[in-house]
C-alpha positions as CSV (number, residue, x, y, z in Angstrom):
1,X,-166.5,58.5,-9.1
2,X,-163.3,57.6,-9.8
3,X,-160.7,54.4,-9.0
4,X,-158.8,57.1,-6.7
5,X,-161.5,59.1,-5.3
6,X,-163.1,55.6,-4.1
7,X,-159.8,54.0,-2.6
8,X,-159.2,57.2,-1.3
9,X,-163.0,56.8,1.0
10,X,-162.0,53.2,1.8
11,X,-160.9,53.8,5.4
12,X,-164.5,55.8,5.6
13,X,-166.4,53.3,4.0
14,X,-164.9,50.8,6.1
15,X,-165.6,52.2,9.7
16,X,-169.2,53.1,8.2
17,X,-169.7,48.8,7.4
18,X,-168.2,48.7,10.9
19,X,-170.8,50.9,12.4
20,X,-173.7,48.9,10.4
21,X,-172.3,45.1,11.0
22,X,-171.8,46.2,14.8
23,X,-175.3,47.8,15.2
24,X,-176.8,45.0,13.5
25,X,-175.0,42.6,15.5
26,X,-176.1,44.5,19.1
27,X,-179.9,45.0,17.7
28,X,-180.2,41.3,17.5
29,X,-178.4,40.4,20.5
30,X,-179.9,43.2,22.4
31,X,-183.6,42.5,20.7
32,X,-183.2,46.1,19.9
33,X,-185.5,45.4,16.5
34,X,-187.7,47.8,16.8
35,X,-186.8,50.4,14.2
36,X,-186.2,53.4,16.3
37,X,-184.2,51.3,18.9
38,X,-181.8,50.1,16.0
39,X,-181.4,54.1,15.0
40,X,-180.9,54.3,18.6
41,X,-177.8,52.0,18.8
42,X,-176.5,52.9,15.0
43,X,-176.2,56.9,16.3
44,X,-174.4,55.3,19.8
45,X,-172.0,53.2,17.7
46,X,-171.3,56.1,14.8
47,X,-170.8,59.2,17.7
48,X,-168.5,56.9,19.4
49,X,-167.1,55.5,16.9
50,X,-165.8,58.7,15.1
51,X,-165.6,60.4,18.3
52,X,-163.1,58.7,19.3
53,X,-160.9,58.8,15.6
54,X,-161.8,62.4,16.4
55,X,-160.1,62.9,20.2
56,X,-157.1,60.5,19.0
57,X,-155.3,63.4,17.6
58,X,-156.8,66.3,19.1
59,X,-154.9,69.4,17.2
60,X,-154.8,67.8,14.2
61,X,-158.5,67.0,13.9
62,X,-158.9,70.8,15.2
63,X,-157.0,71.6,12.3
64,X,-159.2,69.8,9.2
65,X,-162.6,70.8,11.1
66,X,-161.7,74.9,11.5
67,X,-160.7,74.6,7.7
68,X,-164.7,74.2,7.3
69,X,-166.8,73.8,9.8
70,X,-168.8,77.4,10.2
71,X,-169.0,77.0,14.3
72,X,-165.7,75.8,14.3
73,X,-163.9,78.5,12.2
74,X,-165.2,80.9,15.1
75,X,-164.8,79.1,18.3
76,X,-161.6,77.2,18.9
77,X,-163.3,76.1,22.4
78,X,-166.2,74.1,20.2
79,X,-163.7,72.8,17.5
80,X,-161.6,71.6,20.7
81,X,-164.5,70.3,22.9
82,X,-166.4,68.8,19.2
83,X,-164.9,65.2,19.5
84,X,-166.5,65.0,23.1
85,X,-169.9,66.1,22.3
86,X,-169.8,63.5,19.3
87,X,-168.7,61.0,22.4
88,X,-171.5,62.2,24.6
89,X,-174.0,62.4,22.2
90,X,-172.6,58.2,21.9
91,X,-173.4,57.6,25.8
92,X,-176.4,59.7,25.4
93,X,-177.8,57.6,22.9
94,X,-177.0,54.5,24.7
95,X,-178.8,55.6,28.0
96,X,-181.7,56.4,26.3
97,X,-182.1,53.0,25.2
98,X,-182.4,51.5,28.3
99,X,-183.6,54.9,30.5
100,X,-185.3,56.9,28.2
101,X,-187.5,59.8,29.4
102,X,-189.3,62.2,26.5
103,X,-186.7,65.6,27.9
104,X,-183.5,63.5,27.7
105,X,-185.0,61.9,24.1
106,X,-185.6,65.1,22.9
107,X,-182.5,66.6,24.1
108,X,-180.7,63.9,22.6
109,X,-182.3,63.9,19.4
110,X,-182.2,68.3,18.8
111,X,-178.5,67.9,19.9
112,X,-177.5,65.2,17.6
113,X,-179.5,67.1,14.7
114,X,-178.1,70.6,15.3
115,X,-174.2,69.0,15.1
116,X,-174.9,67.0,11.9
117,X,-176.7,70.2,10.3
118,X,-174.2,72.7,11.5
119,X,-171.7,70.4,10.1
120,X,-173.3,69.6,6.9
121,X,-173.4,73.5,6.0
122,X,-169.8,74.1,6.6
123,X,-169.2,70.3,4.0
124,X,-171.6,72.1,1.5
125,X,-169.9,75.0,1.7
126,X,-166.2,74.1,1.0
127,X,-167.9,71.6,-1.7
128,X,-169.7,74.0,-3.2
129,X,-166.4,76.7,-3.5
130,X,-164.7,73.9,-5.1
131,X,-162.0,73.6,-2.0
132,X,-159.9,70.2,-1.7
133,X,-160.0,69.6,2.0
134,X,-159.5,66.5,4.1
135,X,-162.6,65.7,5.8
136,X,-162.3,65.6,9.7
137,X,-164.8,63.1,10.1
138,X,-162.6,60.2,11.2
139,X,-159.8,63.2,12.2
140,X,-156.7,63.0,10.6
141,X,-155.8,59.4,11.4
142,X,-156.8,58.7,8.1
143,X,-156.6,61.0,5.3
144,X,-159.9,61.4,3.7
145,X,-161.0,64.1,1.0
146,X,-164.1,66.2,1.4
147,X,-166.8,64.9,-1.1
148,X,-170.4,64.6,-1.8
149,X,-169.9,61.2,0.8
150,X,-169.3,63.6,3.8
151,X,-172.0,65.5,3.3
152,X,-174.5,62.6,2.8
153,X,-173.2,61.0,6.2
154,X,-174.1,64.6,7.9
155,X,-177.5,65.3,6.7
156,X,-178.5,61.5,7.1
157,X,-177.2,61.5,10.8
158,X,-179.4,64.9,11.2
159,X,-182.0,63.6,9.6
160,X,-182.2,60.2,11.5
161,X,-182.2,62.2,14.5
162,X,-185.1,64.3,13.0
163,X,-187.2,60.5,12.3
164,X,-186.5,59.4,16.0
165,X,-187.4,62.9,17.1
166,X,-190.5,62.4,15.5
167,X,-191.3,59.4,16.8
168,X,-191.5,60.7,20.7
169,X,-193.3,63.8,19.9
């Protein structure tokens, strides 16, 4: 990857070490060190965390996501209402850390896993056709490119959720 490319992902990177430092931080503070309560507060602190980057500026995050995203391209009322889901999905995961019962687990869990893989095909998609798009992920308060990165961060999120789904079956 080049110099660019790299500094271009800093302000990704960067709220990603945030997300890991913070969940770390809460997991030890909380005792959340069991390994699905970590996973638990890591999917609270990303879906909030770029939820919110997301709802700062509504229209343009709609914007970068419809470029891509195969719900989105179809449904302005889901590319608008995306950034709150991501937010829910946030309290959702917090609640079930202290107040879990196995429906809103699995809820939780199919929810978080549908988003991330719907939003993985529509990244594999525009990567795969070549298309230089900025990536909605933080919205457009930052202005990162669609890469290999993006889609790595969707199918791990859906595939955390998947592990943790697992785990309450």
């Amino acid at each position: 990857m080049s110099e660019g490319k790299i500094k271009s992902l800093a302000p990704l990177l960067g709220v990603l070490t945030f997300v890991v430092v913070s969940t770390t931080i809460i997991s030890l503070v909380g005792d959340f060190t069991e390994l699905m309560q970590t996973g638990k507060v890591f999917m609270a602190i990303f879906f909030l965390t770029f939820g919110f980057f997301k709802a700062y500026n509504l229209e343009g995050f709609k914007e970068a996501f419809k470029s891509y995203d195969v719900m989105a391209e179809r449904s302005d009322l889901y590319a608008t209402f995306y950034p709150f889901l991501e937010l829910g999905l946030g309290l959702l995961y917090i609640l079930i850390l202290f107040n879990s019962s196995f429906e809103l687990e699995v809820f939780t869990h199919v929810s978080a896993m549908f988003m991330m893989t719907v939003g993985g095909a529509g990244v594999l998609n525009a990567i795969r056709e070549g298309r230089n798009l900025q990536c909605a992920c933080l919205g457009n308060v930052f202005n990162v490119p669609m890469t290999k990165v993006t889609l790595a961060e969707d199918l791990g999120m859906a595939l955390m959720a998947l592990l943790m789904l697992f785990s309450v079956l």
